[in-house]
Backbone and ligand atoms as CSV (ligand in chain L), in Angstrom:
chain,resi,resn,atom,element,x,y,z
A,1,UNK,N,N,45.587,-135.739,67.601
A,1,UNK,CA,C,45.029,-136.693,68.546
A,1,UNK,C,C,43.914,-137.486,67.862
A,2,UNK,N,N,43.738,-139.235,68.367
A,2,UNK,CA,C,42.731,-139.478,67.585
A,2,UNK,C,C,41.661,-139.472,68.980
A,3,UNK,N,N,40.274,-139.997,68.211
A,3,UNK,CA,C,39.470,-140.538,69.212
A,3,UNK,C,C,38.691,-141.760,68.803
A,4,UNK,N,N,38.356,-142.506,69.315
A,4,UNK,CA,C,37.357,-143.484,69.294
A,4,UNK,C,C,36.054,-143.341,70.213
A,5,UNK,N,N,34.985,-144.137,69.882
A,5,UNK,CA,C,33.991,-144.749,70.725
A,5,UNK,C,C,33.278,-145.638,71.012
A,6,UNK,N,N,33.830,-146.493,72.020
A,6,UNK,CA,C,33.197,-147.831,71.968
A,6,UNK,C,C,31.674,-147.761,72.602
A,7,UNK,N,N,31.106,-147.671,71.392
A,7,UNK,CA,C,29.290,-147.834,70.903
A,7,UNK,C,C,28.718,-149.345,72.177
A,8,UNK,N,N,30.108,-149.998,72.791
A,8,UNK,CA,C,29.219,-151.261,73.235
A,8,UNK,C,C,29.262,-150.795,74.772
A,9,UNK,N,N,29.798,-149.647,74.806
A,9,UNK,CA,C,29.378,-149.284,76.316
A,9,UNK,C,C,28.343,-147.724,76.157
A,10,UNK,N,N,28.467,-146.914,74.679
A,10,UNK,CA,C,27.763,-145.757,75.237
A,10,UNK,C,C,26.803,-146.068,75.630
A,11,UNK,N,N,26.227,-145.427,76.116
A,11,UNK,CA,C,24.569,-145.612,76.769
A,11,UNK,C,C,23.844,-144.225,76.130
A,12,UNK,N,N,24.105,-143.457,75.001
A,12,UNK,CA,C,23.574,-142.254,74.846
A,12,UNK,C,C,23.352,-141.089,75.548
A,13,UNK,N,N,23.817,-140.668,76.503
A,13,UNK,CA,C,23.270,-139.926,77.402
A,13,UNK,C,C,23.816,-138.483,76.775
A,14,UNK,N,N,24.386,-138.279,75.874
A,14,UNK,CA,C,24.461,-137.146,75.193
A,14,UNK,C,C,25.478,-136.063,75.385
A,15,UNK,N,N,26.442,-136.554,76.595
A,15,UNK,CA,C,27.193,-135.299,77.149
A,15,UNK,C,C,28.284,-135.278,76.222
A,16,UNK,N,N,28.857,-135.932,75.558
A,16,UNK,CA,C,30.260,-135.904,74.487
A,16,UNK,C,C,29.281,-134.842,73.662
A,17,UNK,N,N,28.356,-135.422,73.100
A,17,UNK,CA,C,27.938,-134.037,71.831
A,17,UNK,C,C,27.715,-132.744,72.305
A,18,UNK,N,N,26.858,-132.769,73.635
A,18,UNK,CA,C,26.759,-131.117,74.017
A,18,UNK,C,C,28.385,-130.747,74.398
A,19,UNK,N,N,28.864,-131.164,74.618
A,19,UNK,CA,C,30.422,-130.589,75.014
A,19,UNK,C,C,30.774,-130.287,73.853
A,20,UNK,N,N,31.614,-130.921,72.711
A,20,UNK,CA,C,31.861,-130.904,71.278
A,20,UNK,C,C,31.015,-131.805,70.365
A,21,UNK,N,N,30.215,-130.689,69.927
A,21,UNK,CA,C,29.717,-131.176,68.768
A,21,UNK,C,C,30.139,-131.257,67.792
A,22,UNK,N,N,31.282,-130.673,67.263
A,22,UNK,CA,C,32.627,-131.106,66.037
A,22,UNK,C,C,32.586,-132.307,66.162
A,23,UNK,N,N,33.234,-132.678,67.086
A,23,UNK,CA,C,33.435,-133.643,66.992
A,23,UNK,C,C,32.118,-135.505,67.305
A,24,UNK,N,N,31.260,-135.364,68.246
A,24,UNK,CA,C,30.821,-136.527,68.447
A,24,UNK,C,C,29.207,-135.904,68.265
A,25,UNK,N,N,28.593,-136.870,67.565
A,25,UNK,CA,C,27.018,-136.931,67.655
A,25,UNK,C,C,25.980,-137.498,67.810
A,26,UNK,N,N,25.214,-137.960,68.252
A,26,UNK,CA,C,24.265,-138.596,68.849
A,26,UNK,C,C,23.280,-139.565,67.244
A,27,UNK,N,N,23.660,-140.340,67.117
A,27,UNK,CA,C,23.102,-141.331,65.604
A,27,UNK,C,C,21.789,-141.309,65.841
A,28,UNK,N,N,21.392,-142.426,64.602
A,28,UNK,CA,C,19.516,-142.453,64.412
A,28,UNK,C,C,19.625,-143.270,65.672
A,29,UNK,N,N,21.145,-144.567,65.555
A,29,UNK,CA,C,20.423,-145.524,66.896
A,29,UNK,C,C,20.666,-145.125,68.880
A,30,UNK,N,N,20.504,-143.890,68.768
A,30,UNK,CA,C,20.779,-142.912,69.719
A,30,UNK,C,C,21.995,-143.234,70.126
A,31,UNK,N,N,22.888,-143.501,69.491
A,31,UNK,CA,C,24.198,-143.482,70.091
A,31,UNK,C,C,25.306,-142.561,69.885
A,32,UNK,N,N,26.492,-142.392,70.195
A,32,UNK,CA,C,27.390,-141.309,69.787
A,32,UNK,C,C,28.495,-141.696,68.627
A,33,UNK,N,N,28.457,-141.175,67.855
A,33,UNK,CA,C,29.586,-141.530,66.613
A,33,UNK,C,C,30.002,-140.125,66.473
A,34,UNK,N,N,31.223,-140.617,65.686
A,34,UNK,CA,C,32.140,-139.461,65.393
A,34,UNK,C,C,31.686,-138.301,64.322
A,35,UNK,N,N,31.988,-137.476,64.075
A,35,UNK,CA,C,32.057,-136.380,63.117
A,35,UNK,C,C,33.622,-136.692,62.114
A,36,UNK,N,N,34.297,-136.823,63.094
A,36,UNK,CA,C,36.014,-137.234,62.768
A,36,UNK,C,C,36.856,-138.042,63.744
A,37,UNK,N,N,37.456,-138.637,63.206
A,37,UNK,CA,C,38.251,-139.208,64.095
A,37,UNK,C,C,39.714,-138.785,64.348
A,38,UNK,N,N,39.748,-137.834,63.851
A,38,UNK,CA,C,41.450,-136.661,63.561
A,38,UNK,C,C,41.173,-135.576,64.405
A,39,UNK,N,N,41.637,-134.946,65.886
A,39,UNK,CA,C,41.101,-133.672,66.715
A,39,UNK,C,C,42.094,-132.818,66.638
A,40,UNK,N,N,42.081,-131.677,65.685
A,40,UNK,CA,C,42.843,-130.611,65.862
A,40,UNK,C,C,43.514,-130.562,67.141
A,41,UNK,N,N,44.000,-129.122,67.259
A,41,UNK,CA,C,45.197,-128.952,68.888
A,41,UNK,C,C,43.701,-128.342,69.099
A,42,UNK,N,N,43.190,-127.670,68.224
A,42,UNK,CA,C,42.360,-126.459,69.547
A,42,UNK,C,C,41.015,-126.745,69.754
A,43,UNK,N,N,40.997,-128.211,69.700
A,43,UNK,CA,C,39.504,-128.907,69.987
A,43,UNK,C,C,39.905,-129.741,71.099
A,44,UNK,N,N,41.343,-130.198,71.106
A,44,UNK,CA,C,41.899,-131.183,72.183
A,44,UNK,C,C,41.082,-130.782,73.450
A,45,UNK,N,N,41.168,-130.350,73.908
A,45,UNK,CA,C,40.563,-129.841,75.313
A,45,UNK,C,C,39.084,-130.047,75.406
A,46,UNK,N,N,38.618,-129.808,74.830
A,46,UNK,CA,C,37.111,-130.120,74.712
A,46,UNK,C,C,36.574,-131.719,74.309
A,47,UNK,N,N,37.294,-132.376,73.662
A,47,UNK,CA,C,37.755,-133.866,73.671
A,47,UNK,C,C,38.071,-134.596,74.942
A,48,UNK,N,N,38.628,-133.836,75.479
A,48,UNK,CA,C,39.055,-134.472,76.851
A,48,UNK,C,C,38.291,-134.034,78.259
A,49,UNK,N,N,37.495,-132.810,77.598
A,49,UNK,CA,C,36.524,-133.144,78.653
A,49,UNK,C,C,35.682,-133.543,78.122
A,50,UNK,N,N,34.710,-134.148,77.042
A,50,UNK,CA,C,34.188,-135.087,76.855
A,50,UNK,C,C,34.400,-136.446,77.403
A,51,UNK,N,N,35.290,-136.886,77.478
A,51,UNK,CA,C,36.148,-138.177,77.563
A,51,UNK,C,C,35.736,-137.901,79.166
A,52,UNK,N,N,36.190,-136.566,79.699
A,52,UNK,CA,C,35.728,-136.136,81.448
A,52,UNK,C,C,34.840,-137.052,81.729
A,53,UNK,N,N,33.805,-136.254,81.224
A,53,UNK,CA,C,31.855,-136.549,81.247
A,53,UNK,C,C,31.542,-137.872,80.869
A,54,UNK,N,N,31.920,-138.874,80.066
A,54,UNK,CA,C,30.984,-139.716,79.505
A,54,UNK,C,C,31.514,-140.494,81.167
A,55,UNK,N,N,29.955,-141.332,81.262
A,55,UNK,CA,C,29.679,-141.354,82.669
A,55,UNK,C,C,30.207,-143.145,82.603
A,56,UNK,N,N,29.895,-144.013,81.440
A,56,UNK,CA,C,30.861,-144.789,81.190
A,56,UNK,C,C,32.237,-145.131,80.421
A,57,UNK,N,N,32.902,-144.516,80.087
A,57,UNK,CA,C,34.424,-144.401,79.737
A,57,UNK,C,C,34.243,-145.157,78.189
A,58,UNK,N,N,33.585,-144.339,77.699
A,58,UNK,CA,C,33.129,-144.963,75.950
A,58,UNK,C,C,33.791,-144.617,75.519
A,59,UNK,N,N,34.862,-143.268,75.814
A,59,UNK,CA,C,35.377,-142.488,74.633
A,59,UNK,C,C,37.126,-142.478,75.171
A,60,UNK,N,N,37.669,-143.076,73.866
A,60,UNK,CA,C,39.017,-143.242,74.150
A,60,UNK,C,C,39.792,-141.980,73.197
A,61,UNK,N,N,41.143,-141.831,74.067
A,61,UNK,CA,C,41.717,-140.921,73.268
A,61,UNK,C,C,43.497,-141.075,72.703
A,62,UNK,N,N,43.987,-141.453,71.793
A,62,UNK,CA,C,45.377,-141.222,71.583
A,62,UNK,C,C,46.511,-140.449,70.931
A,63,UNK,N,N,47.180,-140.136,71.564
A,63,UNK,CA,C,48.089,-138.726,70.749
A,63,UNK,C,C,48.242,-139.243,69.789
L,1,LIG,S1,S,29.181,-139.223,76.920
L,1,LIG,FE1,FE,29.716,-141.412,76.713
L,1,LIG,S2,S,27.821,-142.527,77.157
L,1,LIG,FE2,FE,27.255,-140.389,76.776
L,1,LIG,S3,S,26.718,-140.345,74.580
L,1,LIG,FE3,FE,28.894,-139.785,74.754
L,1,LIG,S4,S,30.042,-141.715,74.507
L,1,LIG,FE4,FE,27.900,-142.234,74.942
């Protein structure tokens, strides 16, 4: 699965990184960037509830 994050809507609020921090992290310019953009099977789930949580729909996901 991949993921993206469109940086022109996060607003930082941090919930993608406390969910998986493998994968997404909070930058110097408080925003969320990737760790990777490739999500194992057994992170999938935790990806997608990230994707749950972000409170504006920053984080896209495709098989
Ligand atoms: S949950 Fe969404 S808005 Fe919050 S830091 Fe992550 S991508 Fe940005």
């Amino acid at each position: 699965m991949k993921v993206k994050v469109n940086r022109d809507s996060c607003i930082g609020c941090g919930a993608c990184a406390a969910i998986c921090d493998d994968v997404f992290e909070i930058d110097d310019e408080g925003l969320s960037t990737l760790k990777k953009e490739v999500v194992e099977e057994d992170q999938k789930q935790e990806v997608l509830d990230a994707q749950d949580s972000c409170p504006t729909g920053a984080i896209e996901v495709e098989e």
